[in-house]
Backbone as CSV, one residue per row, in Angstrom:
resi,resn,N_x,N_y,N_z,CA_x,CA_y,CA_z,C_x,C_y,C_z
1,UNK,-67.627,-60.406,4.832,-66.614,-61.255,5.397,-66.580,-61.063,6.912
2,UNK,-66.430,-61.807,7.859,-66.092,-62.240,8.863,-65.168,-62.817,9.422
3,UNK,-64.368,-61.832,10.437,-63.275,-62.285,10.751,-63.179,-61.525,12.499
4,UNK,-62.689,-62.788,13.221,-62.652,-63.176,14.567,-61.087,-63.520,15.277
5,UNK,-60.839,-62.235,15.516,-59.271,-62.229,16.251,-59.480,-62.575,17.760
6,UNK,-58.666,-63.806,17.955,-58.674,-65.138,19.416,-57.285,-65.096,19.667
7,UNK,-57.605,-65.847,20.855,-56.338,-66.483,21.407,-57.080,-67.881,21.810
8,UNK,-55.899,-68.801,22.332,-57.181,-70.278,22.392,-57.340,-70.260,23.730
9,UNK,-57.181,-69.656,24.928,-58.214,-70.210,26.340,-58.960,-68.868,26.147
10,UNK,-59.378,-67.613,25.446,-60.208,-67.047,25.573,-61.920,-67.918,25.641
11,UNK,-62.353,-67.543,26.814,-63.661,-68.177,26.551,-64.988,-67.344,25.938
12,UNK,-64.715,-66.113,25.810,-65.485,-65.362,25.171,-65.418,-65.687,23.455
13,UNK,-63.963,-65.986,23.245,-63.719,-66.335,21.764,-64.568,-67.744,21.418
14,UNK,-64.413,-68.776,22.246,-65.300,-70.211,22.374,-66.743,-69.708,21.966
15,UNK,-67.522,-68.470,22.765,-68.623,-68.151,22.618,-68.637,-67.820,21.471
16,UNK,-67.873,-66.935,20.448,-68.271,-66.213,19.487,-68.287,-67.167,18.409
17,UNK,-66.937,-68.449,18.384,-66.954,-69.300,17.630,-68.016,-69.844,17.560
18,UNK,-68.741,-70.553,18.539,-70.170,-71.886,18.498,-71.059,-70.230,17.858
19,UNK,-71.048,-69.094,18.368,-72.384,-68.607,17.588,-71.995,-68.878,16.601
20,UNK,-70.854,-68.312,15.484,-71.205,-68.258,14.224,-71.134,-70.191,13.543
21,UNK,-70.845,-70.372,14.484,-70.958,-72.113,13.988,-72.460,-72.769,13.981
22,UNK,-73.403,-72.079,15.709,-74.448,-72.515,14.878,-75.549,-71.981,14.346
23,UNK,-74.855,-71.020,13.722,-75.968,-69.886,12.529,-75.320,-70.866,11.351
24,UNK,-74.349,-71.298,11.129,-73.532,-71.867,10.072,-73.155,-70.630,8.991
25,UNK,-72.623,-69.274,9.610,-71.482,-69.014,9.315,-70.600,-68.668,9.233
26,UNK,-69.747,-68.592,7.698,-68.381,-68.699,7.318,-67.543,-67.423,8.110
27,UNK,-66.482,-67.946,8.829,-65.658,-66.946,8.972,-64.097,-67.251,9.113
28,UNK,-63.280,-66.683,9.242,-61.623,-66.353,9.201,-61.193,-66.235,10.743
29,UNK,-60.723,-67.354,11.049,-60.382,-67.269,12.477,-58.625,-66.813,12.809
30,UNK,-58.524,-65.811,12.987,-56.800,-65.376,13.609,-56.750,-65.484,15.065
31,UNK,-56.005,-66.279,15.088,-55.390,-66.310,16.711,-54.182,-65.563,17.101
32,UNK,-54.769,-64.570,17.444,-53.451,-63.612,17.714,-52.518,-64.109,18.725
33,UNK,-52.054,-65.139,19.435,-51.106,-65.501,19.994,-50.370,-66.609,19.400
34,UNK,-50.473,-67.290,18.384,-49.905,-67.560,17.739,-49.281,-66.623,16.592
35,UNK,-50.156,-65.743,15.914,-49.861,-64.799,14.668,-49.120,-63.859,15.242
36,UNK,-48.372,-63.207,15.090,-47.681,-61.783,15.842,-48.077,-60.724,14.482
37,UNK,-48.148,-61.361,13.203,-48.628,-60.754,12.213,-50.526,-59.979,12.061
38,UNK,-51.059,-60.984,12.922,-52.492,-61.151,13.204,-52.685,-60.271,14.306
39,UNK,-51.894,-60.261,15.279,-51.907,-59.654,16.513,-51.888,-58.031,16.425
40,UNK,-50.423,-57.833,15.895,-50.862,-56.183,14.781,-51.406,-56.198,14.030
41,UNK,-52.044,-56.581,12.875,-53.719,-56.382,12.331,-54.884,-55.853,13.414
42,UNK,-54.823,-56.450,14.216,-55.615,-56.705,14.921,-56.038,-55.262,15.623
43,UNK,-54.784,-54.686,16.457,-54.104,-53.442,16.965,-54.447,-52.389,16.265
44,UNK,-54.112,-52.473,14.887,-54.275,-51.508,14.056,-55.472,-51.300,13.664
45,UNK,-56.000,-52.367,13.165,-57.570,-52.035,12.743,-58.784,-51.863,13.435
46,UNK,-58.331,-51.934,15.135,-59.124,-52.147,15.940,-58.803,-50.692,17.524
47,UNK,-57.406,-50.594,17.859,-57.045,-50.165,18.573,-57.193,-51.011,20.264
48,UNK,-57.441,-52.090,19.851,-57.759,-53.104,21.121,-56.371,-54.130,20.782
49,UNK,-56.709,-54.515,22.393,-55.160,-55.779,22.662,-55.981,-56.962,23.124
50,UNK,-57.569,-56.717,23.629,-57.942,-57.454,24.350,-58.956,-58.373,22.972
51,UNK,-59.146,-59.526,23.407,-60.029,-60.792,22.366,-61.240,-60.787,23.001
52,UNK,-62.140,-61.279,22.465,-62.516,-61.141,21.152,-62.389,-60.334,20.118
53,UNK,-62.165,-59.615,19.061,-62.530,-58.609,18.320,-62.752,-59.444,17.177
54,UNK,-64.423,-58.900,16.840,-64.786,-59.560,15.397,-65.260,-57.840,14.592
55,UNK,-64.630,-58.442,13.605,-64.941,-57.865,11.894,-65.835,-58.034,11.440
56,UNK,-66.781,-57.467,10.944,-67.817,-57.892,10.101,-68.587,-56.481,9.048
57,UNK,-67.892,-57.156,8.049,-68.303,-56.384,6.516,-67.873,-54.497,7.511
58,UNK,-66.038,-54.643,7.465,-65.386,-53.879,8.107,-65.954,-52.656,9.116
59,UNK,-66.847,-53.304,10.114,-67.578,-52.859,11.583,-66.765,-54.020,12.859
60,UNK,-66.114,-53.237,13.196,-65.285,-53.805,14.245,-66.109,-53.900,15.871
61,UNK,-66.221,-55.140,16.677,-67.007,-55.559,17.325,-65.847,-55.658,18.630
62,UNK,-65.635,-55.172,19.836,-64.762,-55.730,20.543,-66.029,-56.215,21.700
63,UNK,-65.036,-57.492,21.855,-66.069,-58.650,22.738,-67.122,-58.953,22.256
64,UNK,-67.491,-59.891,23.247,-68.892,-60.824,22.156,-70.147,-59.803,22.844
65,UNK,-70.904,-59.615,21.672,-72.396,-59.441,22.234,-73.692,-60.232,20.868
66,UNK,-73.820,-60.712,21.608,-74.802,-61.582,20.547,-75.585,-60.368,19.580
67,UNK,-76.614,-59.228,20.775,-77.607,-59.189,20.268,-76.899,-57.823,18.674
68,UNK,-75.876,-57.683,19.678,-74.982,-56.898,18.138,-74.715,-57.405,16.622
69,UNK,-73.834,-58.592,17.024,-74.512,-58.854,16.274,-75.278,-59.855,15.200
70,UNK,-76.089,-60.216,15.940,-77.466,-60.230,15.451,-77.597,-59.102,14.107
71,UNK,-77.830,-58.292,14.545,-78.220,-56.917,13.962,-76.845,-56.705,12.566
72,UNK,-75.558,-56.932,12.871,-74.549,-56.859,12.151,-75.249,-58.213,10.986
73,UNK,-74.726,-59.099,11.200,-75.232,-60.204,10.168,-76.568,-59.751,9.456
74,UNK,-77.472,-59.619,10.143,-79.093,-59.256,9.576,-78.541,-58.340,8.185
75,UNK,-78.210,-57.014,8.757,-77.638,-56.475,7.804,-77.277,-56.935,6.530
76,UNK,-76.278,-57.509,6.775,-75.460,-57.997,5.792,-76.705,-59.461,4.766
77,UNK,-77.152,-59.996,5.628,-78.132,-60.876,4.611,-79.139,-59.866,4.007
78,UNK,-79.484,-58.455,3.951,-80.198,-57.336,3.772,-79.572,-57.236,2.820
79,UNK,-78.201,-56.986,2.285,-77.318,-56.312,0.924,-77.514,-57.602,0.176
80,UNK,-77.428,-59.417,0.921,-77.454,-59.896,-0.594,-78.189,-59.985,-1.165
């Protein structure tokens, strides 16, 4: 699972969205400035305030780096 804690003028979040949009995939988008519920998730499972932070198959990613993951996803198509 994949999941991508935003706010909406983050432009790093824009980046992380179009990647997994055009690999085509699936993920759980929280916008922590709308969520205050999402926002502490976020805090807690991460210890960051700052966005991007992506989840993936519970490996916490703060900010975008492609070639990470790259390597994170690969993985994960490796277990199915």
């Amino acid at each position: 699972m994949v999941i991508i804690y935003t706010t909406s003028q983050c432009p790093y979040c824009k980046i992380t969205r179009e990647y997994f949009q055009t690999r085509d995939i699936s993920y759980q988008e929280r916008n922590v400035e709308e969520d205050g519920d999402a926002f502490a998730e976020m805090i807690q499972r991460s210890g960051q305030m700052s966005v991007p932070v992506i989840e993936v198959s519970n490996t916490m990613l703060i900010g975008f780096d492609g070639q990470r993951l790259d390597e994170l996803m690969s993985n994960i198509t490796q277990e199915l």
